[in-house]
C-alpha positions in Angstrom: -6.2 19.4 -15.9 -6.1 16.2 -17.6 -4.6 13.4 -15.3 -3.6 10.6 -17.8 -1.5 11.5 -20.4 -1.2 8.9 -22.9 -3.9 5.9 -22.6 -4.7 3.8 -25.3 -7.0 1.1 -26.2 -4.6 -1.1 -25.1 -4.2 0.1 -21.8 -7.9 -0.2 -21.6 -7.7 -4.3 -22.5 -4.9 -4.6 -20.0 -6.1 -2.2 -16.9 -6.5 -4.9 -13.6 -5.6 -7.7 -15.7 -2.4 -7.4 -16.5 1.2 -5.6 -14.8 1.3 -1.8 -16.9 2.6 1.6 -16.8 0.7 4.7 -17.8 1.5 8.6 -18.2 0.0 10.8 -15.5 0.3 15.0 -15.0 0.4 15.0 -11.1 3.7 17.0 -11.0 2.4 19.7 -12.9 -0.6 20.4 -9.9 2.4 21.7 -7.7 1.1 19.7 -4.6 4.3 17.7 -4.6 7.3 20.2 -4.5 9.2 20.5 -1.4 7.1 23.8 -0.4 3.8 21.6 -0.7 4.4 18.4 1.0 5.9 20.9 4.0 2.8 22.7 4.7 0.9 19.3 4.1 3.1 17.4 6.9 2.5 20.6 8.9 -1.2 20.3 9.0 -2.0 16.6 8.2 -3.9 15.2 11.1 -1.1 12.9 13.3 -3.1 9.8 14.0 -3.5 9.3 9.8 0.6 10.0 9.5 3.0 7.2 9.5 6.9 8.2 10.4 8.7 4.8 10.5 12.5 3.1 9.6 13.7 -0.3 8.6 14.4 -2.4 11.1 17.8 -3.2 12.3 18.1 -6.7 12.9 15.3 -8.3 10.1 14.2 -11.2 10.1 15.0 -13.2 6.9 11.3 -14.0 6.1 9.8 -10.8 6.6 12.8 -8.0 5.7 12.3 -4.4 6.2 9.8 -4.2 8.5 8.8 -0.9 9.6 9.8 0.5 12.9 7.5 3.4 14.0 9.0 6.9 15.1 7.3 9.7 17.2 7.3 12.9 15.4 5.5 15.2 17.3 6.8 18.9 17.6 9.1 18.2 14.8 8.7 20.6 11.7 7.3 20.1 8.1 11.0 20.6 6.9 12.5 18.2 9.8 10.4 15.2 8.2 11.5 16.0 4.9 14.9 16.3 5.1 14.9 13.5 7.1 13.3 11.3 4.5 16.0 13.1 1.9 18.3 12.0 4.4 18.5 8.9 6.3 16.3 5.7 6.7 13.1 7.5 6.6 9.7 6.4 4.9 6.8 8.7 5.4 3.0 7.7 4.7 0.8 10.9 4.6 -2.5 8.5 4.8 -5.5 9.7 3.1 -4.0 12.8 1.8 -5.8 12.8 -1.5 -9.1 12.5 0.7 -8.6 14.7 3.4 -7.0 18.2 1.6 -9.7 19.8 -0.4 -7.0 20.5 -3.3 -5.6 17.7 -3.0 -8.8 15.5 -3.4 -10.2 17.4 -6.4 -7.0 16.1 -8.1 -7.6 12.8 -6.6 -11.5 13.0 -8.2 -9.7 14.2 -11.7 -7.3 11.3 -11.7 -10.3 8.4 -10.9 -12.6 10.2 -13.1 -10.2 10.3 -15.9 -9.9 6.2 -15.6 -13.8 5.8 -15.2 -13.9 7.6 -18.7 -11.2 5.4 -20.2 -12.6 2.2 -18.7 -15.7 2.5 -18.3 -15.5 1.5 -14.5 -16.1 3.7 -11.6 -14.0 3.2 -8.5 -15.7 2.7 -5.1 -14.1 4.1 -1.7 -11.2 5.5 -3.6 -8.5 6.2 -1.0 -5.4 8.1 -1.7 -2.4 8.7 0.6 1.2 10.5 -0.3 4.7 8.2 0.2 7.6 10.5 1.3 10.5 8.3 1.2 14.2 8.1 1.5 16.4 7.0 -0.9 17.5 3.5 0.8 13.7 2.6 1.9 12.5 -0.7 0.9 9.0 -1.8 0.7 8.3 -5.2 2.2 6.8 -8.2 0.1 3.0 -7.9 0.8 0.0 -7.7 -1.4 -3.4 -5.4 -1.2 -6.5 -6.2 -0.5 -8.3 -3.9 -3.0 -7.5 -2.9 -6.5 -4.4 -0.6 -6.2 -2.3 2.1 -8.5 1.1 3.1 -7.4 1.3 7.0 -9.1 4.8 8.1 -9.1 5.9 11.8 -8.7 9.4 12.0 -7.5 13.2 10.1 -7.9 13.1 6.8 -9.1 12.1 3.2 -7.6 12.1 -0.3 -8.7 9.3 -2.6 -8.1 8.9 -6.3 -7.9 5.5 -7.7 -8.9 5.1 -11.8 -8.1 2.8 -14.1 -10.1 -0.7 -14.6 -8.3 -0.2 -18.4 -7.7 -0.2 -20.4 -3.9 3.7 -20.5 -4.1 4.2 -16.9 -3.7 0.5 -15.8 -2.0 -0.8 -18.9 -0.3 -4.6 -18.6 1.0 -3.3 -19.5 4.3 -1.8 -16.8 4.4 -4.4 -14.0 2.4 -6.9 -16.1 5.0 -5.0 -15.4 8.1 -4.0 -11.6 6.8 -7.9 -11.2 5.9 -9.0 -11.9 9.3 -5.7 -10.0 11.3 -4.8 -13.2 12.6 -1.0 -12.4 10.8 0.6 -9.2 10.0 0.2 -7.1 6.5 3.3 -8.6 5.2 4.1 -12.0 3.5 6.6 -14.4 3.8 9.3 -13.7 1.5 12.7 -15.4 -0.2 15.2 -14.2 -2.2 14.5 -17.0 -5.0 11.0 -15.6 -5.3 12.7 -12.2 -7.6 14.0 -14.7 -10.2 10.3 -15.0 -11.1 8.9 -11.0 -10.6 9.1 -8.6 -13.3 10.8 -6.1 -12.7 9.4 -2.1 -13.6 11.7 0.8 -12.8 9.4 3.7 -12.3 10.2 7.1 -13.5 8.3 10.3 -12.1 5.1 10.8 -14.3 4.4 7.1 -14.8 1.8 4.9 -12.4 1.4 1.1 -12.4 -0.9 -1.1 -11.4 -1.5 -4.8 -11.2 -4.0 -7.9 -11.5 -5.5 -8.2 -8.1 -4.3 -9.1 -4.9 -0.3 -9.7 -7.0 2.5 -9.2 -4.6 4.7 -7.0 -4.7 7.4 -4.9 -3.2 9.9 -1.8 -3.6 13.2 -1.0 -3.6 14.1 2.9 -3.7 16.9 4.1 -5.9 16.7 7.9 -5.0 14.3 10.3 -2.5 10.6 9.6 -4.0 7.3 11.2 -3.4 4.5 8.5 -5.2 0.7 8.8 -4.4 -1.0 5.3 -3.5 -4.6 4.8 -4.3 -6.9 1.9 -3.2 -10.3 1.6 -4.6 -12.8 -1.5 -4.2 -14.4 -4.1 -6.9 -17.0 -6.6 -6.9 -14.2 -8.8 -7.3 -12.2 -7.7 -4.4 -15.3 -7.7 -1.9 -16.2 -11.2 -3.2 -13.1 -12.6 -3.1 -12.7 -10.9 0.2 -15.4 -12.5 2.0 -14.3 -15.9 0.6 -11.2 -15.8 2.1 -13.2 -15.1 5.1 -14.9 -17.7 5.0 -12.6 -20.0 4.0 -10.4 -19.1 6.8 -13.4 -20.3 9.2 -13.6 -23.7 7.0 -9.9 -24.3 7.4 -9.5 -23.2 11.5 -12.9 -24.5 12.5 -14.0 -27.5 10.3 -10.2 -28.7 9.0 -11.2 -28.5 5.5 -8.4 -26.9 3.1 -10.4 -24.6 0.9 -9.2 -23.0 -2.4 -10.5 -20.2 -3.5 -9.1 -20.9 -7.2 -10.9 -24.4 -7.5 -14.5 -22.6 -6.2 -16.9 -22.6 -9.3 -19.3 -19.5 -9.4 -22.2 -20.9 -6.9 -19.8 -22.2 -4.2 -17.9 -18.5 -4.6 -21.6 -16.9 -4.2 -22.9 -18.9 -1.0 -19.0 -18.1 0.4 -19.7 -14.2 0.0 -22.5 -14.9 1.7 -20.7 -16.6 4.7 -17.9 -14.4 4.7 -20.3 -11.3 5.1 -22.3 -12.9 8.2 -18.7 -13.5 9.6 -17.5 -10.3 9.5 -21.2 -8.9 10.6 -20.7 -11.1 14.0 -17.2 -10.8 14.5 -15.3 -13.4 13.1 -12.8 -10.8 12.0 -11.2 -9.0 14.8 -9.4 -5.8 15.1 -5.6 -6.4 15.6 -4.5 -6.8 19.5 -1.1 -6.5 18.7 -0.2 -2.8 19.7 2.2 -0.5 17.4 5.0 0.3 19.7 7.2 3.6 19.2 10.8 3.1 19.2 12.8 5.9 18.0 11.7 9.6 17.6 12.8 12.4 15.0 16.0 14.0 16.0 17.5 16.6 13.5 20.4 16.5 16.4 21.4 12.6 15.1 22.3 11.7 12.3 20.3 10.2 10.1 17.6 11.9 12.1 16.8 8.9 14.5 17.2 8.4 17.9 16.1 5.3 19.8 13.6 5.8 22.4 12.5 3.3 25.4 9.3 1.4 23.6 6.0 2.7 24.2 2.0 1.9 22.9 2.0 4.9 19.8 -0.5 7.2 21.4 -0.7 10.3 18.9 
């Protein structure tokens, strides 16, 4: 089945340098009705499934934040009508790599873009968003080239412009090396300069690089997110490694923008070693559990005493 419905040269000029919307066919597999996504949810491994809620009381620089729910025991159809239903957001992670049918679509989908492009994605990851109509997406960016493919309801993204105001390297630096959490510092004047895209099932976007971005849902959506790497995104990777270990160690105040094309080079370098001898560190801080799945509550959620996720 062909995967990309309607790309034209133009698409090709603007794919990972520009904000765009293209056609896609992932509906018509049938590995996103209600039926499918039950059975996957039933068998999915646990410790790649994410079953989390907004928080409560946000704080106004990071909003939304996720709150992460146990779910164990609870039924394929308990986590979806709980996503239909209340303040759910379900991340099935590396479904498109995991399920056998569901990664020959996810090889249809990258090969149809290597044939359009010319460019053949490297450690393409796919996972499967279940989410509930009021879910909201906190402002972040990604660290690899990423396409948002949208199945189900509707949704309404914000994409930023890719300058220090709105993604310092401070903060890519310090998110890059797990010093901070995934999510950026965000303010409400920041959406008078996004564009805004409301998606509509069968259409996927994708963005320059590294943009950030966040959602706002508008209905129950099912979207597949894919992550794939570069050269450019392993470059500028390591710099930002690097140039998080110029800034903390040395003082300096880096920019990865001003960097010509040697500097950039002897900083992938750097970064690399880095990494290699553990510069960059696994996160320390643990992801606690603090409501579980209850079709007995409304809106499905019922606070628990906090504990270290386990499952």
């Amino acid at each position: 089945m062909k995967m990309l419905t309607d790309w034209s040269d133009s698409h090709t000029e603007s794919f990972q340098n520009e904000i765009m919307t293209f056609g896609h066919n992932l509906e018509n597999t049938g590995l996103f009705s209600d039926e499918a996504l039950i059975s996957l949810l039933e068998r999915h491994p646990s410790e790649h499934l994410d079953v989390c809620s907004m928080s409560d009381t946000p704080d106004p620089k990071y909003p939304n934040q996720f709150l992460t729910g146990d779910f164990r025991g609870v039924p394929g159809e308990v986590l979806l009508s709980a996503a239909k239903a209340g303040r759910i957001w379900i991340n099935v992670r590396k479904a498109m790599n995991i399920h056998p049918e569901y990664r020959k679509v996810l090889d249809q989908m990258y090969g149809g873009l290597a044939r359009e492009t010319g460019q053949k994605a490297h450690n393409a990851n796919g996972g499967i968003l279940i989410s509930s109509p009021i879910s909201q997406t906190p402002y972040h960016f990604d660290k690899t080239e990423t396409i948002l493919w949208h199945v189900r309801g509707e949704k309404r993204l914000y994409v930023y412009p890719l300058t220090q105001e709105f993604i310092a390297d401070k903060d890519y630096e310090a998110i890059i090396t797990n010093d901070l959490v995934d999510d950026l510092p965000y303010d409400k004047s920041y959406d008078a300069s996004a564009k805004i895209v409301d998606l509509q099932p069968g259409q996927a976007i994708t963005w320059p690089l590294n943009s950030p971005h966040r959602v706002d849902n508008s209905s129950f959506c099912v979207s597949v997110t894919t992550e794939y790497s570069t050269r450019e995104s392993g470059i500028k990777n390591a710099n930002m490694i690097a140039n998080a270990a110029l800034r903390r160690k040395l003082g300096r105040s880096p920019s990865y923008l001003s960097d010509g094309p040697l500097k950039r080079l002897a900083k992938t370098g750097l970064g690399v070693a880095l990494r290699k001898f553990g510069f960059v560190t696994k996160s320390d801080t643990p992801d606690m559990v603090t409501f579980k799945i209850d079709p007995a509550v409304k809106g499905f959620i019922a606070r628990t005493e906090p504990f270290i996720r386990n499952f």
